[in-house]
C-alpha positions in Angstrom: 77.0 -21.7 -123.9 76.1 -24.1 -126.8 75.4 -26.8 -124.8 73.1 -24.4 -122.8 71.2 -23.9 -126.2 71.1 -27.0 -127.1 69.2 -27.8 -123.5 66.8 -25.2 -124.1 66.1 -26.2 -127.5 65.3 -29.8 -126.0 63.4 -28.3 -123.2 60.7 -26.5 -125.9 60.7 -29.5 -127.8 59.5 -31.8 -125.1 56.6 -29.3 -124.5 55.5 -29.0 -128.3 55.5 -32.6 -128.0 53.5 -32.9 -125.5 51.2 -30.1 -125.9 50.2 -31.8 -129.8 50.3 -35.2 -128.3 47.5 -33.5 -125.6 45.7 -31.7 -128.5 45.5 -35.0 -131.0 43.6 -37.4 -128.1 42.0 -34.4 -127.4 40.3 -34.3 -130.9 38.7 -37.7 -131.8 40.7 -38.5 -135.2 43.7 -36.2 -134.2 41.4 -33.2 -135.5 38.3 -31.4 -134.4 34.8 -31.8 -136.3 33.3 -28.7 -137.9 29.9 -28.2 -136.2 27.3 -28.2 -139.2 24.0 -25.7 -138.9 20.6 -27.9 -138.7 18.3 -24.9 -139.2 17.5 -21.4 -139.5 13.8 -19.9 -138.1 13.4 -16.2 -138.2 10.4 -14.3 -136.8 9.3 -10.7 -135.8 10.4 -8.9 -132.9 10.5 -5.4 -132.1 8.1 -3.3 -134.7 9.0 0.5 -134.3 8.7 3.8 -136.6 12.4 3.4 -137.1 13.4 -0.3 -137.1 12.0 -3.8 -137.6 13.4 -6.8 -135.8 14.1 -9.9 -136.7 15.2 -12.5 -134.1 17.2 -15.8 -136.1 17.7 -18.9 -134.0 20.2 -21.0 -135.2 20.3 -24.4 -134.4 24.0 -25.6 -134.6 25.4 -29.3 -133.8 28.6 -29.7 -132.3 29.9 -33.3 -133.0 32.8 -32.8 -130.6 33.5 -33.7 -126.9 34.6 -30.3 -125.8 32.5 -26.9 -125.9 33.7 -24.6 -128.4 33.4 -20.8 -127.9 32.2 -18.9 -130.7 34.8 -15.7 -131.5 32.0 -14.2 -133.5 29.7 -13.6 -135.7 27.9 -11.4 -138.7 25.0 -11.7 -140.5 23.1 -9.3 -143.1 19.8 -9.3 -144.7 19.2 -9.0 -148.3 16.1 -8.1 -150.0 16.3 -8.3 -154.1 20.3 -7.5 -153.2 19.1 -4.2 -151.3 20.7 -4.7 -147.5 18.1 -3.9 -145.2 20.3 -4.4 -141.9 22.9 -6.4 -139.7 22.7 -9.0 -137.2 24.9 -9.7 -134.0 24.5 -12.1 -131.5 22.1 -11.6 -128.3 24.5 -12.3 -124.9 27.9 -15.0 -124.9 27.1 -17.4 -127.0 29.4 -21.3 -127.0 28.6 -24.6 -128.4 28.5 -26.8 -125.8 29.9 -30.7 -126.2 28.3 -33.1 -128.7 24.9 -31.5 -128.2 22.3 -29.1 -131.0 22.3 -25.6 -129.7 20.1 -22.9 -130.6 22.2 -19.0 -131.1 19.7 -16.2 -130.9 20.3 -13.1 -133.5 18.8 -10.3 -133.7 19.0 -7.9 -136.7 17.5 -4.1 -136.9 16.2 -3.7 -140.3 16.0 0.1 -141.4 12.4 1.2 -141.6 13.8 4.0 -144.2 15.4 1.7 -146.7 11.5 0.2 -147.6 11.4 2.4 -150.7 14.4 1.8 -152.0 13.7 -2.2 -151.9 10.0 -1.2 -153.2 11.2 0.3 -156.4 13.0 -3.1 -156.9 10.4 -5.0 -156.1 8.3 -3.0 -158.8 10.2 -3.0 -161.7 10.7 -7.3 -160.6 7.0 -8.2 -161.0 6.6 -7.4 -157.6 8.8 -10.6 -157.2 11.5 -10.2 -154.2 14.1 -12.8 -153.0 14.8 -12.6 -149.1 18.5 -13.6 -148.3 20.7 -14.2 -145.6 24.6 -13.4 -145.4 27.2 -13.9 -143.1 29.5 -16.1 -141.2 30.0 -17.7 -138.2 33.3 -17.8 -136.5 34.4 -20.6 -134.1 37.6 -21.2 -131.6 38.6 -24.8 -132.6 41.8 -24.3 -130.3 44.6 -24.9 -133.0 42.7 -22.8 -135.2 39.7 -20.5 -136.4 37.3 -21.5 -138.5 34.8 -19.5 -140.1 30.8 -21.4 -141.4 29.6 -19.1 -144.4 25.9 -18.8 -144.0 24.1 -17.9 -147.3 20.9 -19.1 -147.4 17.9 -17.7 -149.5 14.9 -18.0 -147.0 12.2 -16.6 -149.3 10.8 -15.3 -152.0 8.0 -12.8 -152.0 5.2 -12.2 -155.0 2.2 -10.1 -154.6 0.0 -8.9 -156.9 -1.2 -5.7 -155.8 -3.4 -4.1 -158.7 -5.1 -7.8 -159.1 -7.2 -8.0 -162.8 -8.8 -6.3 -165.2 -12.4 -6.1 -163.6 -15.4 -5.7 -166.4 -19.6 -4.4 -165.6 -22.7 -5.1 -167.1 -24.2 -2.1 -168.4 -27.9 -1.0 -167.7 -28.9 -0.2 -171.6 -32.3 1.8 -170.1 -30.5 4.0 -167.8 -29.4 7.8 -169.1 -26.2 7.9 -166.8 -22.8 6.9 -167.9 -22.1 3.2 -167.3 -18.6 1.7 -166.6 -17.4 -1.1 -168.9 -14.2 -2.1 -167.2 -11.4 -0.8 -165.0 -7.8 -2.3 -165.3 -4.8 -1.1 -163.8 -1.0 -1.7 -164.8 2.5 -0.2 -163.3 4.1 2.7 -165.3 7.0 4.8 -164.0 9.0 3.7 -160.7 11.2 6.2 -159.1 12.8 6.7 -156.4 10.2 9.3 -155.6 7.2 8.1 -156.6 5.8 4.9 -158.1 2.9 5.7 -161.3 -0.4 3.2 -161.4 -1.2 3.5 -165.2 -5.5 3.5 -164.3 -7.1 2.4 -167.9 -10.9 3.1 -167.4 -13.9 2.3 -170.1 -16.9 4.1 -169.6 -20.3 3.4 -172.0 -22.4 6.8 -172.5 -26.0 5.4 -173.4 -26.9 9.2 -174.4 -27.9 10.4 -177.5 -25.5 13.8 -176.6 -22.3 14.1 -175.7 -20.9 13.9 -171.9 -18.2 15.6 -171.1 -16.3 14.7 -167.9 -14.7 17.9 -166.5 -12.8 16.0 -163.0 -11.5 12.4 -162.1 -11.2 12.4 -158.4 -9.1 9.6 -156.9 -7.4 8.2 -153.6 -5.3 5.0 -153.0 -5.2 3.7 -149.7 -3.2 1.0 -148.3 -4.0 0.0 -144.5 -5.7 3.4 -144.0 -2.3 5.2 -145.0 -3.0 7.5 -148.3 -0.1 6.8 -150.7 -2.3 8.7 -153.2 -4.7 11.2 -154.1 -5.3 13.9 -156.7 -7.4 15.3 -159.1 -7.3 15.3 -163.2 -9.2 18.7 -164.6 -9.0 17.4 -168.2 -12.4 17.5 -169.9 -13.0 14.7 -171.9 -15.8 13.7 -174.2 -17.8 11.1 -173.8 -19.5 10.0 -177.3 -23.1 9.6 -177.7 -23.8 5.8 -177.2 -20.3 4.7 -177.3 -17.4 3.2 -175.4 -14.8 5.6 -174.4 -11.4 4.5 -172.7 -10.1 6.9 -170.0 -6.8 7.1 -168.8 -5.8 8.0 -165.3 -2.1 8.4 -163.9 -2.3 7.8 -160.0 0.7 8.6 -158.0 2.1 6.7 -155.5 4.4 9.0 -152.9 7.3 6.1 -151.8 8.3 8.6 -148.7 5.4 7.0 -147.3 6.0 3.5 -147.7 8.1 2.8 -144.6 5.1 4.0 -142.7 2.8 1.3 -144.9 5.5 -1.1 -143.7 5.0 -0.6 -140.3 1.2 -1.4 -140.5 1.5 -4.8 -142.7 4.3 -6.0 -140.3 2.0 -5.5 -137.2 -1.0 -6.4 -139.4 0.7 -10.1 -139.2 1.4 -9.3 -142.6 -1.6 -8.3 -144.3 -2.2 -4.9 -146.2 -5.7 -3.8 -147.2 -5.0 -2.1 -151.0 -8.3 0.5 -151.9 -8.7 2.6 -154.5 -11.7 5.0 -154.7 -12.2 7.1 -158.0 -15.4 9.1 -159.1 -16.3 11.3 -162.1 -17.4 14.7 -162.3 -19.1 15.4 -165.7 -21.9 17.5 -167.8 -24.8 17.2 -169.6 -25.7 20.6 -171.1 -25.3 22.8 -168.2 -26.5 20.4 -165.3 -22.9 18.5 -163.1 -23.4 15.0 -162.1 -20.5 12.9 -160.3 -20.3 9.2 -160.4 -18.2 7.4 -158.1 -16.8 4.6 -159.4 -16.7 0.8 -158.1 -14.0 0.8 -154.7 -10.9 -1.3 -155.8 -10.1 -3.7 -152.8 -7.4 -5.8 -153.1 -6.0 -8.2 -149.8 -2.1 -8.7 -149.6 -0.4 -11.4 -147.6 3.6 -12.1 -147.9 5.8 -14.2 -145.7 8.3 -12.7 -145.7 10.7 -14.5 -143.0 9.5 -18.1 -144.6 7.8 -19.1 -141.5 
């Protein structure tokens, strides 16, 4: 019986032997080469009401002379730390033998997490950093091996209210006269976002105006993020300055819709606010419609 053993035990020795003597002139260097990523791209795919697509090639070089199968893989986008979706890999996917080859992602970004990353991207600067997390796991026969992939492939500033914007004034005309019009961010929730409106108007008048209605409206690619109407009365000084504040509100539900249009828009949004007065001089009602605020935004979002 022992000596039956010990013949067994001989027997599985001889094939471990051979089986790593196959595997080390198998692997140049008794050991395979980790394949090393050349390159990420990422573009636009798929553009719906519920999702956006991005497709990831990713060029990987395998050094070695065998294919290796890949046992899977995850990846995650990240904007300002807010994940926006998941990737997965489109059909089999194997590295074939001391070549570059390209693995095609695709990853469904959730229309309906835009606001949150917007109130981030707010209270930022409108500053955001575009990141990519994941990993990439390969069958290198005697063992797995997992590449991290972290890579930050963008980051995206806009500058959506633009500058102060000041008017000459036309001293021989009776009607009010703007001076300037400056906007500045005030209170970001996840509800609504506030645009702090901070409006000089010149009455050349020797009587007092009083404005009884600011109108406004705040569109962005045609979508109306804003509109309302301030019925406070206030008193514009004979021949004087007078600074006017305005709160417009921004609803965020909306914003996944915006998304939709600056993505297909290649993306480019069209900002315009429109804004006009109301006021009285003794018992006659004038409106004045203010100067349109337009404002072009481009990102790049993907890096391209």
């Amino acid at each position: 019986m022992r000596r039956a053993w010990i013949g067994i035990i001989g027997i599985i020795l001889i094939v471990v032997i051979l089986v790593g003597g196959a595997g080390y002139l198998l692997y140049s260097g008794g050991k395979p080469e980790v394949p090393e990523v050349k390159s990420i791209t990422n573009s636009w795919g798929d553009i719906t009401t519920e999702s956006s697509e991005i497709k990831t090639d990713i060029q990987v070089d395998n050094p070695n002379a065998f294919p290796i199968p890949i046992k899977g893989m995850e990846y995650q986008i990240f904007m300002n730390d807010v994940k926006m979706g998941s990737g997965h890999s489109m059909g089999k996917a194997s590295l074939p033998a001391q070549k570059e080859h390209t693995i095609t992602m695709s990853t469904e970004v959730e229309n309906d997490k835009i606001p949150e990353w917007w109130v981030t991207h707010i209270r930022q600067g409108e500053s955001t950093d575009i990141k990519i997390k994941g990993n990439i796991a390969l069958d290198l026969k005697v063992t797995k091996y997992e590449y991290p992939i972290e890579r930050e492939i963008s980051r995206v500033k806009t500058d959506i209210l633009g500058v102060k914007k000041s008017y000459s004034v036309d001293e021989e005309s009776l009607k009010p006269q703007l001076r300037s019009i400056e906007n500045s961010w005030g209170e970001v929730t996840d509800d609504f976002t506030v645009i702090l409106m901070k409006v000089v108007v010149y009455n050349p008048q020797r009587v007092p105006i009083y404005i009884e209605q600011i109108r406004y409206e705040m569109d962005m690619n045609e979508i109306k993020m804003g509109l309302g109407t301030s019925e406070e009365s206030i008193l514009l000084k004979p021949q004087s300055d007078t600074e006017i504040r305005l709160d417009t509100k921004l609803d965020n539900h909306k914003l996944d819709n915006w998304w939709v249009t600056h993505l297909k828009n290649g993306e480019k949004t069209e900002v315009k606010i429109e804004s006009e007065l109301v006021y009285t001089v003794g018992e006659n009602e004038f409106t004045m419609e203010l100067p349109v605020q337009e404002k072009s935004i481009e990102t790049d979002i993907l890096g391209k």
